[in-house]
C-alpha positions as a Markdown table, in Angstrom:
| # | Residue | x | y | z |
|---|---|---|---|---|
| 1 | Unk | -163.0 | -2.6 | -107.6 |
| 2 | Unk | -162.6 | -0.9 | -104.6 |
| 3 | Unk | -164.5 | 1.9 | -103.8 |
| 4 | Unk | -163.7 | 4.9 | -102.1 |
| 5 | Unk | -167.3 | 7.8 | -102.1 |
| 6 | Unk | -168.3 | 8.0 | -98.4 |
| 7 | Unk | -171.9 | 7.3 | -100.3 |
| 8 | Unk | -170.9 | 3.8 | -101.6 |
| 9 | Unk | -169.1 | 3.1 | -98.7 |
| 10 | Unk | -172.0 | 3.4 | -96.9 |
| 11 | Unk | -174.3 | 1.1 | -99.1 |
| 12 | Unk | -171.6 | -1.4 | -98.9 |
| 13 | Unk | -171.4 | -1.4 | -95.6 |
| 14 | Unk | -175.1 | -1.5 | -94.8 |
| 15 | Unk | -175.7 | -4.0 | -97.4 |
| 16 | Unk | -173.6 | -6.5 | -95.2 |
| 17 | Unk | -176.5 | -6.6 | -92.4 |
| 18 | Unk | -179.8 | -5.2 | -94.3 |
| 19 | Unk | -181.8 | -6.5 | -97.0 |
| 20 | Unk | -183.2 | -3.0 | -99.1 |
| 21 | Unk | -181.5 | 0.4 | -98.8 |
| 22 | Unk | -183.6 | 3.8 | -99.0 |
| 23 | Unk | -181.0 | 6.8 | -99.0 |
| 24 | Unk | -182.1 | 10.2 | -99.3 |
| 25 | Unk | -180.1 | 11.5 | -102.8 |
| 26 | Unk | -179.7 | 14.2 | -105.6 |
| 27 | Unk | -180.1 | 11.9 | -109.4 |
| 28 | Unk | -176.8 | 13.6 | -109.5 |
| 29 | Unk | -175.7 | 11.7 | -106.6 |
| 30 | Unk | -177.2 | 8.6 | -108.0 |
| 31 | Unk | -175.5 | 8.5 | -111.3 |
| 32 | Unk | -171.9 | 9.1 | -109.7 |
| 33 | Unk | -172.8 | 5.7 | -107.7 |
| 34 | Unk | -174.1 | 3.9 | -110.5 |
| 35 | Unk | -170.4 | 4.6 | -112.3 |
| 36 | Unk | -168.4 | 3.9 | -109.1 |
| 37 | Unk | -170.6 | 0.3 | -108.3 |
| 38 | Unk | -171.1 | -1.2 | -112.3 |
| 39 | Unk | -169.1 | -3.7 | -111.6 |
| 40 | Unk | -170.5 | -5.0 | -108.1 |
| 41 | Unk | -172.9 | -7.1 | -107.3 |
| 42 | Unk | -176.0 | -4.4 | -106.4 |
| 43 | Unk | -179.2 | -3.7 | -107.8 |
| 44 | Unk | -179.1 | 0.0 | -107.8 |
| 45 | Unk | -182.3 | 2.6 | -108.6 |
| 46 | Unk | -183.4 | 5.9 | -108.0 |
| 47 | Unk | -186.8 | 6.2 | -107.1 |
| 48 | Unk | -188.8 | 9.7 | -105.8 |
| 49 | Unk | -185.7 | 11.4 | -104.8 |
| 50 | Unk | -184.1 | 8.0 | -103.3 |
| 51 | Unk | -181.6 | 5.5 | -104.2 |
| 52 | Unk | -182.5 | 2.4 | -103.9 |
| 53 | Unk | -179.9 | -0.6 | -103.2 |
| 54 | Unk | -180.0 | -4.1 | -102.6 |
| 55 | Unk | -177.8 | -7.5 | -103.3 |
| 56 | Unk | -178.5 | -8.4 | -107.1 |
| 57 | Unk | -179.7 | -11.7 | -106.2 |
| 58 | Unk | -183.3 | -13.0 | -106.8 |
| 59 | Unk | -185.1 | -15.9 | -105.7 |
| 60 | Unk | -185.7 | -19.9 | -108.3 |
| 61 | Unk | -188.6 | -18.6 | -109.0 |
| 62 | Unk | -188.1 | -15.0 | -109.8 |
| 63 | Unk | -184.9 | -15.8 | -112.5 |
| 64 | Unk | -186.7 | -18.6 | -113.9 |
| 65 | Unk | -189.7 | -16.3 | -114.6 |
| 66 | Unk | -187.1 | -13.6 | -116.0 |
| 67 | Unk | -185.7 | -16.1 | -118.6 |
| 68 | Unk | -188.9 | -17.4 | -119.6 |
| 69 | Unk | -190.1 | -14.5 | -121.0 |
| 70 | Unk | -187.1 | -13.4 | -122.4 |
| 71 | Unk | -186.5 | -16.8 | -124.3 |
| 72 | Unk | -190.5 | -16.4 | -125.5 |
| 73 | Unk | -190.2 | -13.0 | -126.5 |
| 74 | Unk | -187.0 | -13.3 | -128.6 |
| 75 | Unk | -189.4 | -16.7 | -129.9 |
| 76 | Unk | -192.2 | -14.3 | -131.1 |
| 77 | Unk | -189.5 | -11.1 | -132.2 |
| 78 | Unk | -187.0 | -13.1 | -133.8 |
| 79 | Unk | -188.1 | -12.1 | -137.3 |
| 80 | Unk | -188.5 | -8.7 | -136.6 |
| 81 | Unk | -184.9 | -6.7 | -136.9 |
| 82 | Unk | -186.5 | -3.6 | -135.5 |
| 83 | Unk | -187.2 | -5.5 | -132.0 |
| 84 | Unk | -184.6 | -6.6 | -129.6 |
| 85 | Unk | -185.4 | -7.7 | -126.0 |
| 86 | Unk | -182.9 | -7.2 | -123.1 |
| 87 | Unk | -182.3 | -8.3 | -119.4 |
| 88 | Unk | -182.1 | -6.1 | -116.3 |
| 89 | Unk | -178.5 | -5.2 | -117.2 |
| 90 | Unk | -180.0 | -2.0 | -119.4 |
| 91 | Unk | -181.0 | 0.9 | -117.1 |
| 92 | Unk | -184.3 | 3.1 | -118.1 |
| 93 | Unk | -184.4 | 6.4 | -116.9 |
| 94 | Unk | -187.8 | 8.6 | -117.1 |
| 95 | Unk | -187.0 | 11.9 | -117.2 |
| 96 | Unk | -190.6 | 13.0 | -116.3 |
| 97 | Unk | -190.3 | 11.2 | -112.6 |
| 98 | Unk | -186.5 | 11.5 | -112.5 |
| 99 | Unk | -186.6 | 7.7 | -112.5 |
| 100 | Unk | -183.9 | 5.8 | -113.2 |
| 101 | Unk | -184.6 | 1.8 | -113.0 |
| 102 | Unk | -184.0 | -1.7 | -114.3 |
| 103 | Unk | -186.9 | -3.5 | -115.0 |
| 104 | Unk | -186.6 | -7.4 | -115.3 |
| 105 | Unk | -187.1 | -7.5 | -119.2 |
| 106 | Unk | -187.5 | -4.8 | -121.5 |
| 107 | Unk | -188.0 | -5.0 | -125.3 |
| 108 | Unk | -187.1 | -2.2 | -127.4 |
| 109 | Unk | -188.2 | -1.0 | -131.0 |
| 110 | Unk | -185.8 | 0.7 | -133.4 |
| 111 | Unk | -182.7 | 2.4 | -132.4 |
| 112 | Unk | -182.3 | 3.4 | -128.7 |
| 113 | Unk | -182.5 | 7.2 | -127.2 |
| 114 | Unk | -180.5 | 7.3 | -124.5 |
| 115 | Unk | -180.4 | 10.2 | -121.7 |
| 116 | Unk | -177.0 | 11.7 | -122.1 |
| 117 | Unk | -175.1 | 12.9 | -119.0 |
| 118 | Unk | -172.0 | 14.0 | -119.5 |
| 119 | Unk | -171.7 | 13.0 | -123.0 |
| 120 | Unk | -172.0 | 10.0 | -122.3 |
| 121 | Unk | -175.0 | 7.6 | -122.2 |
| 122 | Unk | -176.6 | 6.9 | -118.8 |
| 123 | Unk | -180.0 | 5.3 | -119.4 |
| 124 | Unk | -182.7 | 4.4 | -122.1 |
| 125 | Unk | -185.6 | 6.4 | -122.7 |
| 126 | Unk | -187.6 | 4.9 | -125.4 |
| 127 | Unk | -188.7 | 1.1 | -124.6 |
| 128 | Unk | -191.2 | -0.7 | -125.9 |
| 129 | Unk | -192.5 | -2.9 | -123.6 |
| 130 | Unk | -191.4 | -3.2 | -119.8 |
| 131 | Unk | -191.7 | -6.3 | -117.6 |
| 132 | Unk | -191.4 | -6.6 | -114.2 |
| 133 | Unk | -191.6 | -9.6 | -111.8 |
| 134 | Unk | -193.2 | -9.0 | -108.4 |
| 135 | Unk | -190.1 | -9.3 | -105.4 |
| 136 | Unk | -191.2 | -8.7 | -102.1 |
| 137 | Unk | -188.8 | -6.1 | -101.8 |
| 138 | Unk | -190.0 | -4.0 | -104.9 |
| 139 | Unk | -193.8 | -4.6 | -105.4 |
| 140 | Unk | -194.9 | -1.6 | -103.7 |
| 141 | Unk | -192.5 | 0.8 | -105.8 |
| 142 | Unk | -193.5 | -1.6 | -109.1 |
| 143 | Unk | -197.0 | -1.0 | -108.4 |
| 144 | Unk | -197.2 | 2.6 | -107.0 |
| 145 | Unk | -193.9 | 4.6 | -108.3 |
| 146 | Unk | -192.9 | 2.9 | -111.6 |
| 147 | Unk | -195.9 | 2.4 | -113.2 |
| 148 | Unk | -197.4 | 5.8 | -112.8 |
| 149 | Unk | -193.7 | 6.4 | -114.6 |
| 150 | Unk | -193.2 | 3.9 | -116.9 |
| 151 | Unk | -197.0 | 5.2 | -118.3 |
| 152 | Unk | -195.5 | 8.6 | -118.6 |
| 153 | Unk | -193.1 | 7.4 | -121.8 |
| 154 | Unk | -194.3 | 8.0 | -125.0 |
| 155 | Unk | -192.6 | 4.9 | -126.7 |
| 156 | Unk | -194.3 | 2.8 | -124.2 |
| 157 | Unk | -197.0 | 0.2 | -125.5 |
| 158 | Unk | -197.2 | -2.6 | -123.1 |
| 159 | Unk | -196.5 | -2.9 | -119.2 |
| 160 | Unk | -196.2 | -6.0 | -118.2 |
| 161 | Unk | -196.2 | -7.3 | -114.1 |
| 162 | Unk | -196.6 | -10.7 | -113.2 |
| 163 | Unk | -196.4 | -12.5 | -109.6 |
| 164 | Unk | -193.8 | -14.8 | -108.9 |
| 165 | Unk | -195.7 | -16.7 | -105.6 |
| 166 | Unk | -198.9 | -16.8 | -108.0 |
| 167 | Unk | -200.4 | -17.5 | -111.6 |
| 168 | Unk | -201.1 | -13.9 | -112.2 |
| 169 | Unk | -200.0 | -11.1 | -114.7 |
| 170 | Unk | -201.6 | -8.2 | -115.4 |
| 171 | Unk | -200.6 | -6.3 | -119.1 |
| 172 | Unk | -201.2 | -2.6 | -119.2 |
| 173 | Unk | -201.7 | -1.6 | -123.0 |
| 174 | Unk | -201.7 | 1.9 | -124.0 |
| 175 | Unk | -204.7 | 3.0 | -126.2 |
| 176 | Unk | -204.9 | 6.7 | -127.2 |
| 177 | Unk | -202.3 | 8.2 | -125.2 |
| 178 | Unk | -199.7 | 8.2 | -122.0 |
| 179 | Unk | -203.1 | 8.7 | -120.0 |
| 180 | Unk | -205.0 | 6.2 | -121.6 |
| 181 | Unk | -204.6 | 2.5 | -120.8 |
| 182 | Unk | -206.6 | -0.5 | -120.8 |
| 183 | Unk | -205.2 | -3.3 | -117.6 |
| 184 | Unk | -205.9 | -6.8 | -118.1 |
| 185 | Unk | -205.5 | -9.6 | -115.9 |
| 186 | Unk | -204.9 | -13.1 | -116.1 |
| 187 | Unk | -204.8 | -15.7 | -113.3 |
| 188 | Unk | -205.2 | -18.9 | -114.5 |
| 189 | Unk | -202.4 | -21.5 | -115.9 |
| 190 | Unk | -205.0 | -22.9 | -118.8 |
| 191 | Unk | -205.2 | -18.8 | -120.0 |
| 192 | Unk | -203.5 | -17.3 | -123.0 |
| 193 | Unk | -201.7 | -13.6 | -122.0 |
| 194 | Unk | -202.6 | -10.9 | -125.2 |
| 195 | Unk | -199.9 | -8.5 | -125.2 |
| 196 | Unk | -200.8 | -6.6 | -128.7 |
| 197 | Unk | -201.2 | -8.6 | -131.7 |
| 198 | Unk | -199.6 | -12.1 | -129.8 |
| 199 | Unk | -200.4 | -14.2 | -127.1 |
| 200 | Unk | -198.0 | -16.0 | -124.4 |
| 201 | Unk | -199.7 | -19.2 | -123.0 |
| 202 | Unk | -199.4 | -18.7 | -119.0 |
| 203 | Unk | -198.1 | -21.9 | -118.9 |
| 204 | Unk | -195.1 | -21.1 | -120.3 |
| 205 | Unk | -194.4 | -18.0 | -118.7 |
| 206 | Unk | -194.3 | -20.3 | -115.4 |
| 207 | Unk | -192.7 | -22.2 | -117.1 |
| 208 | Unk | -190.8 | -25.0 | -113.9 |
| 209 | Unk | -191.9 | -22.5 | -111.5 |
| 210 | Unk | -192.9 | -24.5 | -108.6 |
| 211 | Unk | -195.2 | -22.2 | -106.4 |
| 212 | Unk | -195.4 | -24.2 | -103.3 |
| 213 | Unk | -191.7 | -23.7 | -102.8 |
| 214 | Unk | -191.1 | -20.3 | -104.0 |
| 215 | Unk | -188.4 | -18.5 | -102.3 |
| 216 | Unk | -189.0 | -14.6 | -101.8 |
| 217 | Unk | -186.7 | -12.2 | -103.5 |
């Protein structure tokens, strides 16, 4: 793949000598780059009129987090054929915040709605339930851009953030309404996490994670 957009050229480029890109762009702008760079090795957003770029590559601790839950969730939805879970592969866009994101793990419930651009499809807009694991890079826009975001979806029931250098996750459940939510946290490895109607021992969702030698994303 070999790209040729003076903006791609530029992330490249930068990417070689800087950890986390913040470029001023349209969404416009954004989604041309997202087609021109899906096959490299970038983790690509658009956050509050920015794109956001940086190598695709996460710390032990962060992946091994990542798969846990997605192995427990598929564990606890496997009976369920309206409920699929998916990795950070499926983009979410928020057409309320003109957000366009991959969260770590997302679980979705019946059919997908997906933002058409072009005519073709360029992001889900219905999840279920949307995970993300703290990075050093990202926690600020986790906790201060995406939430206030991800809240703003109707199809939204659970948020789910947990800390990859700690025992610590904190679940966001929606209770009357997108401005109505109830924030739980849980910071102990002996605890059971309630998401809804089922519960995820701690335990397993750190799962090998050794927190003495966690790398940073």
């Amino acid at each position: 793949m070999v790209a040729t957009a003076p903006l791609a050229k530029q992330i490249i480029e930068r990417l070689n000598h800087e950890k986390v890109l913040f470029i001023d762009a349209t969404i416009d702008e954004y989604w041309n780059l997202a087609d021109e760079l899906a096959d490299a090795p970038y983790d690509i957003e658009y956050i509050e009129g920015h794109i956001r770029a940086k190598m695709s590559q996460a710390s032990d601790s962060h992946e091994t987090i990542v798969a846990n839950m997605v192995a427990l969730l598929r564990t606890i939805f496997y009976n369920d054929p309206a409920v699929r879970v998916m990795g950070s592969n499926k983009l979410v866009y928020v057409p309320a915040c003109t957000l366009a994101v991959n969260p770590n793990v997302l679980v979705m419930q019946g059919e997908s709605q997906l933002f058409q651009r072009h005519g073709q499809a360029a992001g889900i807009t219905n999840p279920y339930i949307l995970i993300e694991v703290h990075s050093d890079s990202t926690e600020k826009n986790d906790m201060f851009v995406k939430l206030r975001c991800y809240k703003l979806l109707e199809s939204v029931q659970h948020i789910i953030y947990i800390d990859q250098h700690v025992a610590n996750v904190s679940v966001y459940t929606k209770q009357l309404d997108m401005y109505h939510w109830l924030n739980k946290d849980f910071d102990q490895l002996d605890m059971d996490v309630r998401i809804g109607n089922f519960t995820i021992p701690m335990q397993d969702i750190y799962h090998k994670v050794a927190f003495a030698s966690a790398g940073k994303a």
